[in-house]
N, C-alpha and C positions, 0 to 999 in steps of 0.2 A: 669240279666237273662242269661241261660248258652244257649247255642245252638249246635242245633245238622246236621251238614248239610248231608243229605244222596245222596248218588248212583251220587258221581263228578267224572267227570275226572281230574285227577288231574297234572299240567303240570310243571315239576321242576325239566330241568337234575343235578340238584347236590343231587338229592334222586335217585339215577337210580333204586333202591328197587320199585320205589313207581313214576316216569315217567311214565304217560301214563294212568296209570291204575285207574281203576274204586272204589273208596274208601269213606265209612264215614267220617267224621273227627265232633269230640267233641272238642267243646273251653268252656273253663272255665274258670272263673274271667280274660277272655280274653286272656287265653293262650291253645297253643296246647295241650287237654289233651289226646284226642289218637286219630291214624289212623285207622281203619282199614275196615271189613265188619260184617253187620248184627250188629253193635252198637244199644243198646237202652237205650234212655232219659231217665232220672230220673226225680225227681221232678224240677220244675224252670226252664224246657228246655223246649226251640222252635227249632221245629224242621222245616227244612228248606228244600223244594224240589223242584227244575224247570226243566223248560223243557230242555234236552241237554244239562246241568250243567257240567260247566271245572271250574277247581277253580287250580289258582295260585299265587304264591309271589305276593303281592300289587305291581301296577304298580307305575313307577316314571317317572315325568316332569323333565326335569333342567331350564326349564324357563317361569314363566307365570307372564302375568300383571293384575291385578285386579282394581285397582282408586284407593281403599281408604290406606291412607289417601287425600285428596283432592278433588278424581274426583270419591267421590263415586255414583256419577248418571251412571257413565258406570259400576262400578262394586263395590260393597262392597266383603270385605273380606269373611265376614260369605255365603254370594250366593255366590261367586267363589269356596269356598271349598266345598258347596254343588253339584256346577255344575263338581267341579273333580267327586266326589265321585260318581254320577251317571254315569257319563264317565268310571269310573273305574280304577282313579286314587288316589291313597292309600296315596299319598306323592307328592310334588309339591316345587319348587323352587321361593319366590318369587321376580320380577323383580325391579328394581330398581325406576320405572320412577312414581312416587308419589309426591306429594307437599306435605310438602316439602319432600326433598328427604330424606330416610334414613343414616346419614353419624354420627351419635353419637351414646352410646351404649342406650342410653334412645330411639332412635327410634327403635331400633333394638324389647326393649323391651314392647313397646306400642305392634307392629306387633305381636310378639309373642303371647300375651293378647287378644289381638283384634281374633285370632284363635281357643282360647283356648274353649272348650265344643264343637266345629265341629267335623266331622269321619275322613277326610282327614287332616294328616298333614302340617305344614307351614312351612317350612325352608326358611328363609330371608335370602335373603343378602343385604350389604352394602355396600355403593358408593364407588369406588375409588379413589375419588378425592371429594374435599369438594363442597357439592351441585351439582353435576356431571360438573365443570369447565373446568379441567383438569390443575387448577393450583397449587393444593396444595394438601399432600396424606391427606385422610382423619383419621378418628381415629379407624383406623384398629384394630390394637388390642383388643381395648377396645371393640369394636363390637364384635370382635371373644369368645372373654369372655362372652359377652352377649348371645353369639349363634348365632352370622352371618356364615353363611357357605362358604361365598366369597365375594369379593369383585368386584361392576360390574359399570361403568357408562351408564350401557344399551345401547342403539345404538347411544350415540354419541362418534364419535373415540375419540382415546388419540391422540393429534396432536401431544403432547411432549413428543417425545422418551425418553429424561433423567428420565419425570415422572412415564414412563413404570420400567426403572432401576430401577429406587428406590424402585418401588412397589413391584418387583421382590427381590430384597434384601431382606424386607423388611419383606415380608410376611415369609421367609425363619426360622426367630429367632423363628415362634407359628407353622407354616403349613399350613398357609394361601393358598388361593388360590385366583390368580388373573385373571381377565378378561382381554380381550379388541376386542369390537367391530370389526370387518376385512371391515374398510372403510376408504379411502384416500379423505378424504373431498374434498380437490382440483383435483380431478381426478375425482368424481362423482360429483362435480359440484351442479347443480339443481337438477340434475337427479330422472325421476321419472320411467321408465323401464329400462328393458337391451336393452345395444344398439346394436344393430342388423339391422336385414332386419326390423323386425316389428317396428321399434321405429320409424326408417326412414320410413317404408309406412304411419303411424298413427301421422307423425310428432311432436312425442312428446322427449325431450330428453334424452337422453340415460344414464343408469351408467354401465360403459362399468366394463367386470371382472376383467379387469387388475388394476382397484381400491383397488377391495375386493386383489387382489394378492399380489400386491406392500407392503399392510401393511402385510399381516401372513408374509411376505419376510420380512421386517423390524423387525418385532416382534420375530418372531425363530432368528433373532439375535442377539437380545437381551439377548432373553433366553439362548441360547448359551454363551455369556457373564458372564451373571451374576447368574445361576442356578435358581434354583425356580420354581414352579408350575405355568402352564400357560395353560387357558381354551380358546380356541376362539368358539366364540357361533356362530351357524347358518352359515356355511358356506355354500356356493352355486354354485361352478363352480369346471368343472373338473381338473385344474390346482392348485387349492388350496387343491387338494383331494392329488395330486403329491407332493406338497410342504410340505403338513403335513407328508405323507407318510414316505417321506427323512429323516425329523426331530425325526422321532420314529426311524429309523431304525439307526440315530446316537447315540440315548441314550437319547435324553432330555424330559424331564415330561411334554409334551405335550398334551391336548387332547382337543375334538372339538365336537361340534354336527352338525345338520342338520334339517331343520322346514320339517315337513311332506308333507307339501302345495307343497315346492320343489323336494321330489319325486314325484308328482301326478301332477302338472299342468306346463305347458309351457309357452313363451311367445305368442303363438298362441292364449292362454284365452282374451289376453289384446283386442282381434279386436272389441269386440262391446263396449269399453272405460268403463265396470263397476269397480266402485273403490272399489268393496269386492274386485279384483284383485290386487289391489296398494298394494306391501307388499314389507317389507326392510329387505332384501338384495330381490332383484326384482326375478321374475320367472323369468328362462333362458333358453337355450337350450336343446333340446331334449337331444342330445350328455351330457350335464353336467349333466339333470336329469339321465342318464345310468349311468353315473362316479358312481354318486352320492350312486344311491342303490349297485352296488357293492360297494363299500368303507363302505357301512354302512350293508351289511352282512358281507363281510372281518373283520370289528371290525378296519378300519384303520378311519373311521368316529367312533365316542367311544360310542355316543348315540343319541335318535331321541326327538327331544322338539315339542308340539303344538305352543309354539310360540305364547300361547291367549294372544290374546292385544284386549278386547273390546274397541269401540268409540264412541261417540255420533253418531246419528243419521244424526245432522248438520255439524258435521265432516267428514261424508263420500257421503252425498248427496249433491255432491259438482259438478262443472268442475271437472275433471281428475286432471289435474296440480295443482290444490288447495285444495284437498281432504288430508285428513289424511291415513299416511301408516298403516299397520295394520288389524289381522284378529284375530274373535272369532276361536278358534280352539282344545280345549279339546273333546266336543260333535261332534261326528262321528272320531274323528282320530282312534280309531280302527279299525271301521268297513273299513276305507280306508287302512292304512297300514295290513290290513290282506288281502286287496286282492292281494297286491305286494309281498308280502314274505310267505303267510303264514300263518298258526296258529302257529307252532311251535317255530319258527323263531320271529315272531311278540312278540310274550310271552317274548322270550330272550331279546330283545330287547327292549324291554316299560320295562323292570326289571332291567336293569342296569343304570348305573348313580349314584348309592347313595356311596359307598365308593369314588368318587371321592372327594365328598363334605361333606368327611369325617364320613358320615352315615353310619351302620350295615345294609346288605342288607339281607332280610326277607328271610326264608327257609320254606317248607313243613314239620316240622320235630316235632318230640314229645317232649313238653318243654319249645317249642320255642312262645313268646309271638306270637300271631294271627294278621298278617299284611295282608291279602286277597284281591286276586280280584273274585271277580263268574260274568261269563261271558258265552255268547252263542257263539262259534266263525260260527255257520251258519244261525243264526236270518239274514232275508233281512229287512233293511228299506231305505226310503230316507229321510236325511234330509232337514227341514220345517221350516220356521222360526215362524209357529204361535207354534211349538212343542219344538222350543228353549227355555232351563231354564236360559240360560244367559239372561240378563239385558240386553245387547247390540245385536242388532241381524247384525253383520258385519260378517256375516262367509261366508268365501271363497267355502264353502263346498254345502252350498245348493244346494239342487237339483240332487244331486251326490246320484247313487244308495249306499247302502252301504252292506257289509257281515259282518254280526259278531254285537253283542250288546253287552254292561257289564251292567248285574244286579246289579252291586254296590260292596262296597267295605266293608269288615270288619278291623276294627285296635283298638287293646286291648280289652275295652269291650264295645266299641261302636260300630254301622253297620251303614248305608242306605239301607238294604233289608226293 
C-alpha cells in the first residue's frame, strides 16, 4: 500500500529547499515519490495525518542490546525492533553481549534473519575477539562479508594492547571498524559508581575516570601507530571529551559516542541506592555531564546511543553492589534529549552515525527510498513502566517528564503507524 503523509514538517538541513517547511510527501513501493503541497492519493493509498506532524531522516542507534540469542526472556530481537520503531528509531546497531556471542560469519547471519520482516532495521556487529576473551582476533572478515558493521567486545575492555594492534591493522585490508570499551579494569576495580563525594557518602566503591582515561590514552596510541578506524563507545567524563578532541585535531579516524542517561542524570541520582541507576560507564559529574553536551553539539562527541541493555527483573532487584549494570533506554530518549538541545539539534543528532558503519544515511529527497521518522517534538508525557513495550522494565527514565513523542517510523514499504 502506497501512502500519502499530509501537512509535516519536515526537518533535514541537507534539503535547505525543503528544512522547515510544511510539505506532503508520497511514498510508493517504498520510495520517495514526491514532495510537495496539496498532493492527492490515488488508488491503494493511506493517507496519513497527526496532530503536530515533523517528519525526518529515520533516526539511528550505534548501540543497543536485545538477549536473543540466549537471554531472550529480557529481550527478543523481533520486540526490540518493535520497541525502536515506536521510539522512532529507523535503524539500530546490534551489541554484542549474546550467548553465544556473535564471532562467526553464520552468527552474523542467523541475527540478520532473525530481523528480517520487522520496520526497523538491524545492523550486527561482531566480536572482537573470539567469544569476547580478548585472546584471539575473531573472524573479522568473514563477518564483514556477512554484514557485520564492526567489531565490538561490548563492555569488557581489551586488556591486551598487541590485540587492539592487530585489530587495528587488521580491519585496515576490508574497512573494518573496531571497538573497544574506554575501561581499565585494574583501575575500576569492583567499581560500582563514580568515585567522588557521593561514592564515599553512600560507601559504595568507586570507578574513578581516570580508568575510562588511562585506556582512550592507550588506545589513541595505538591508533596513532598503526592507522585504522577506531570507535570508542559511551564515553563519559570531561577529560576523555579533551583526549578525543586532540586525537581529531591530529588527523586520526577517531570517533566516539555518549549514552543519553549521561547527559541527563548525575551521581546525585545514586542517593536513594536504585539500581535502574547502576549503569557502565557510571553517572558522573555535573561538570562532565556540561563537557559532555557541549562536545556532543560541537560534533567532537560524533553521536548519541540509548545504550538499551534490558535485564531481568532478578538482576536488578538486588543489593546495589550485586545488581546488574544496565538500562532500558530507546522509549523516552527523545522526548529527553529534546529537552537538552532542542528539536533541531536533536534531529541532527539521533540521524547521524550511519556512514560511520559504513551505512547510506537517509535524505528528504525525491527518489530516494523512504527511511522516516514522524514524530511530535511537543507531545508531553511521562514515562511508565506499565506503558513500557519493552520486555524488561529497567529503565533509568521513569518518572522523568518527557517533550516530544515519535509516532513511528517508515522504511521501504514497511511502517509502524
Amino acid at each position: 500500500m502506497n501512502l500519502l503523509i499530509k501537512s509535516a514538517t519536515l526537518i533535514d538541513p541537507t534539503q535547505p529547499a525543503l528544512h522547515l517547511k510544511k510539505r506532503d510527501l508520497l511514498i510508493e513501493k517504498g520510495q520517495i515519490r514526491a514532495i510537495g503541497t496539496g498532493l492527492r492519493e490515488g488508488g491503494n493509498t493511506r493517507v496519513i495525518r497527526l496532530e503536530n506532524l515533523f517528519v525526518s531522516p529515520g533516526w539511528f542507534d550505534s548501540g543497543v542490546s536485545f538477549g536473543e540469542p540466549g537471554f531472550e526472556e529480557r529481550e527478543t530481537i523481533a520486540n526490540g525492533l518493535k520497541v525502536a520503531a515506536a521510539s522512532g528509531f529507523a535503524g539500530v546497531v546490534l551489541n554484542t553481549n549474546t550467548n553465544p556471542t556473535p564471532d562467526t560469519s553464520g552468527d552474523i547471519v542467523f541475527l540478520k534473519d532473525a530481523a528480517r520482516g520487522q520496520v526497523s532495521e538491524l545492523f550486527p556487529m561482531g566480536t572482537l575477539s573470539v567469544k569476547s576473551r580478548g585472546e584471539d582476533l575473531s573472524e573479522m572478515h568473514d563477518m564483514h562479508q556477512a554484514g557485520a558493521v564492526g567489531f565490538s567486545d561490548y563492555k569488557t575492555p581489551l586488556e591486551n594492547p598487541n590485540l587492539l594492534k592487530l585489530a587495528l591493522l587488521y580491519v585496515q585490508h576490508f574497512g573494518g571498524l573496531a571497538h573497544s570499551f574506554p575501561m581499565d579494569a585494574q583501575v575500576s576495580a569492583k567499581g560500582q559508581v563514580h568515585e567522588g563525594n557521593v561514592s564515599v557518602t553512600l560507601g559504595l566503591k568507586g570507578i574513578p575516570a581516570l580508568a575510562e582515561e588511562l585506556r582512550i590514552a592507550r588506545d589513541l596510541a595505538l591508533l596513532e601507530y598503526t592507522g585504522g578506524r577506531l570507535h570508542i563507545p559511551t564515553i563519559s567524563s570531561a577529560h576523555s571529551v579533551a583526549l578525543i578532541a586532540s586525537a581529531k585535531k591530529k588527523g586520526l579516524d577517531v570517533s566516539c559516542s555518549v549514552a543519553i542517561h549521561n547527559l541527563w542524570f548525575t551521581e546525585e541520582s545514586l542517593e536513594g541506592f536504585d539500581s535502574r541507576f547502576k549503569v557502565l560507564p557510571p553517572l558522573r559529574s555535573q561538570r562532565d555531564v556540561k563537557a559532555l553536551r557541549k562536545a556532543l553539539k560541537e560534533g567532537v562527541i560524533d553521536f548519541v546511543t540509548t545504550d538499551h541493555c534490558p535485564m531481568d527483573i532478578e538482576e536488578k532487584r538486588k543489593e546495589f553492589d550485586l545488581a546488574s549494570f544496565g538500562t532500558v533506554g530507546l522509549e523516552g530518549a527523545f522526548g529527553v534529549l529534546n529537552q537538552i538541545f532542542g528539536t533541531e539539534a536533536s534531529v541532527e543528532i539521533l540521524t547521524r552515525g550511519r556512514e560511520r558503519f559504513g551505512l547510506r544515511r537517509p535524505v528528504l529527497k525525491e527518489g530516494e527510498k523512504a527511511v522516516l521518522t514522524l514524530f511530535n517534538p511537543e507531545q508531553q508525557s511521562v514515562l511508565e513502566a506499565d506503558t513500557l513495550l519493552s520486555s524488561s522494565k529497567n529503565a533509568i527514565f521513569l518518572g522523568v517528564p518527557l517533550v516530544g513523542k515519535a509516532y513511528g517510523v517508515i522504511v521501504g514499504e514497511r511502517n509502524s503507524l
